[in-house]
Phi, psi and omega in degrees: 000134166331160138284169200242154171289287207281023186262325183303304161328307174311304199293307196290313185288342175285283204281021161287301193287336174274020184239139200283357192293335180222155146286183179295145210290300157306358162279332186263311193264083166273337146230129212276286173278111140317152139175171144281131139291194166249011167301140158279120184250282170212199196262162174212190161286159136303138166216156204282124184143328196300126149314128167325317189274008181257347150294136169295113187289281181359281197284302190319310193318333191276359178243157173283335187244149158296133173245131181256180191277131158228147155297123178304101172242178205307124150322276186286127142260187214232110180235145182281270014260117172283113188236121153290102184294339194293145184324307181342319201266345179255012162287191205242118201266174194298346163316299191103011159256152174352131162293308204292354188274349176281304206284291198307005178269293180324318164271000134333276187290319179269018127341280208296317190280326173303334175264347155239048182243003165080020184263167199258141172233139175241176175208144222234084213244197176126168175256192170296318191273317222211153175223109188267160181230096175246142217269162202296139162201154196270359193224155181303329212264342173258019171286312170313323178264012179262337187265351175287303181343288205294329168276314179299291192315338192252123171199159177339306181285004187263161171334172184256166195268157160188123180290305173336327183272350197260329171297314176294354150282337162322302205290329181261334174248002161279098173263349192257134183313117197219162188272152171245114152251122171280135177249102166216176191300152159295094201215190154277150178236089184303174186285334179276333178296319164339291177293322153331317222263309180311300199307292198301308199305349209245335172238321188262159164291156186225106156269172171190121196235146204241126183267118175300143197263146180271179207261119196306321177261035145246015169268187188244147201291354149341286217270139198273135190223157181234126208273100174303256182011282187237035186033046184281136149279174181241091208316139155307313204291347130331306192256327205267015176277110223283338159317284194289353178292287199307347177272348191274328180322292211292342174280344148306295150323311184307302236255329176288295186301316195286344181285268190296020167270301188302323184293321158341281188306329155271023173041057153241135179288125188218137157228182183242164167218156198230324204220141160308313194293345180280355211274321199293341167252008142326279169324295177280012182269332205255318229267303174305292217299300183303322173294314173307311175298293187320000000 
C-alpha cells in the first residue's frame, strides 16, 4: 500500500522531535494559534509565562501579588491552507525534489498540529485560471484527502501559477476571521498581490511560506533544464556562464529582500524552504516569527 501524505508529515515530525537541539514539537506549540476572545472572564495569580499585557494594574495595586485577566477562549479556530497549484509549483526546488512535494509536507505538518489542538483545517487550491474549494473539517482522514487534493492538481503540464487568484477568492467568499498559510512559488510580489495581502490582513491572520526555486546555474551541463512558466529551455553554455550565475545571484538576492520588507512591512509572518528536510524547521521558525509579532 502507498504511503499516505500524512503518514510522512508523522515520520518528519518523530525525527524532528527526537534530536536534542528541541523537545517534542506539540511540547513547545501546545497551543498552536494563541488567540482570545473579547469575553472577559476573571482575575487569576500571576504565574511566570503569563504575558504582561495581560496584567490587571488596577485590581493588582489592591493586591500583594499581580493578576492577570482571563478570557473566554475561541475553541475552534478555522486554518486554511492556500496552495498554489500551478505548473510553477511543480518545478524542481533546490533539494532536487518536486517543489510541490516541499509545500505538501509543510500543509501537512501545521495541518496536523492544527487538527489535534481541535481546530478545523480547509483548504483554498489553484492556478492563474481556475480555483478550487475544500470545505473546513476536523479529522486525519480529510487532511489527508486534502494534501492528495494538492498533489494531484499540480503538475508540469498545468496552468500557470498564481497565489493572487487564490486570495482574491479568500477576499470574496471567507467571511469568519480565519488562519491562512500561504504556499507560494518563488516569485515577485506586484502591487495587486500587495493590495490583496492589505485587505485579507485587516480580518485574517496570514502565515506565508515561500517553496524555493532550485538555481538553474548550478546544475550540471548533463542534466538538460527548462523555465516551466514558459517551456524555453536553457542552454548550459547559457546558464553555466560565471555572467549570467552572477546576475541570477544578484537578482535573487533581490527578489528575496523585496519578498521579506513587504511582508514585513504588512506584519505578515514569512519564512522560506528549500527542501522536505528543511520544512519541520522552517514551520517553526515562521511559527516562533508568528508569536513575536502578537
Amino acid at each position: 500500500m502507498a504511503t499516505t501524505h500524512l503518514l510522512r508529515v508523522k515520520s518528519a515530525l518523530f525525527v524532528h522531535a527526537r534530536r536534542p537541539a528541541r523537545s517534542l514539537l506539540e511540547g513547545e506549540y501546545a497551543s498552536l494559534f494563541h488567540g482570545r476572545s473579547l469575553d472577559y472572564d476573571d482575575l487569576r495569580g500571576y504565574v511566570p509565562g503569563d504575558e504582561v499585557r495581560d496584567i490587571d494594574w488596577k485590581a493588582t495595586a489592591r493586591h500583594d501579588a499581580p493578576l492577570v485577566k482571563r478570557y473566554v477562549a475561541t475553541r475552534k479556530h478555522h486554518l486554511l491552507l492556500v496552495a498554489d497549484t500551478g505548473r510553477g509549483m511543480a518545478a524542481t526546488a533546490p533539494s532536487g525534489e518536486p517543489k510541490k512535494d516541499v509545500a505538501i509536507l509543510a500543509a501537512g505538518l501545521l495541518g496536523y498540529l492544527a487538527l489535534r489542538h481541535g481546530d478545523l483545517v480547509g483548504l483554498v487550491r489553484g492556478t492563474a485560471e481556475h480555483t478550487e474549494a475544500h470545505e473546513l473539517r476536523g479529522t486525519e482522514g480529510h487532511l489527508e484527502v486534502l494534501l492528495r487534493a494538492i498533489d494531484a492538481a499540480t503538475d508540469l503540464e498545468g496552468e500557470q501559477s498564481d497565489v493572487a487568484a487564490q486570495l482574491q477568492w479568500v477576499v470574496r467568499h471567507v467571511r469568519r476571521r480565519t488562519i491562512l498559510l500561504v504556499l507560494a512559488d518563488d516569485r515577485d510580489l506586484g502591487p495587486e498581490l500587495e493590495a490583496l495581502l492589505r485587505r485579507l490582513r485587516a480580518q485574517h491572520e496570514i502565515l506565508w511560506l515561500t517553496v524555493e526555486d532550485a538555481d538553474p546555474t548550478l546544475v550540471p551541463a548533463a542534466v538538460g533544464t527548462y523555465d516551466v512558466a514558459d517551456g524555453y529551455a536553457l542552454p548550459a553554455e547559457v546558464r553555466l556562464d560565471p555572467r549570467v550565475r552572477e546576475a541570477y545571484s544578484a537578482e535573487r538576492v533581490r527578489r528575496v529582500e523585496a519578498t521579506a520588507t513587504l511582508l514585513a512591512r504588512l506584519g505578515i509572518a514569512h519564512g522560506r524552504v528549500a527542501s522536505a528536510e528543511g520544512v519541520v524547521p522552517a514551520v517553526l521558525a515562521l511559527l516562533e516569527r508568528q508569536r513575536h509579532a502578537r
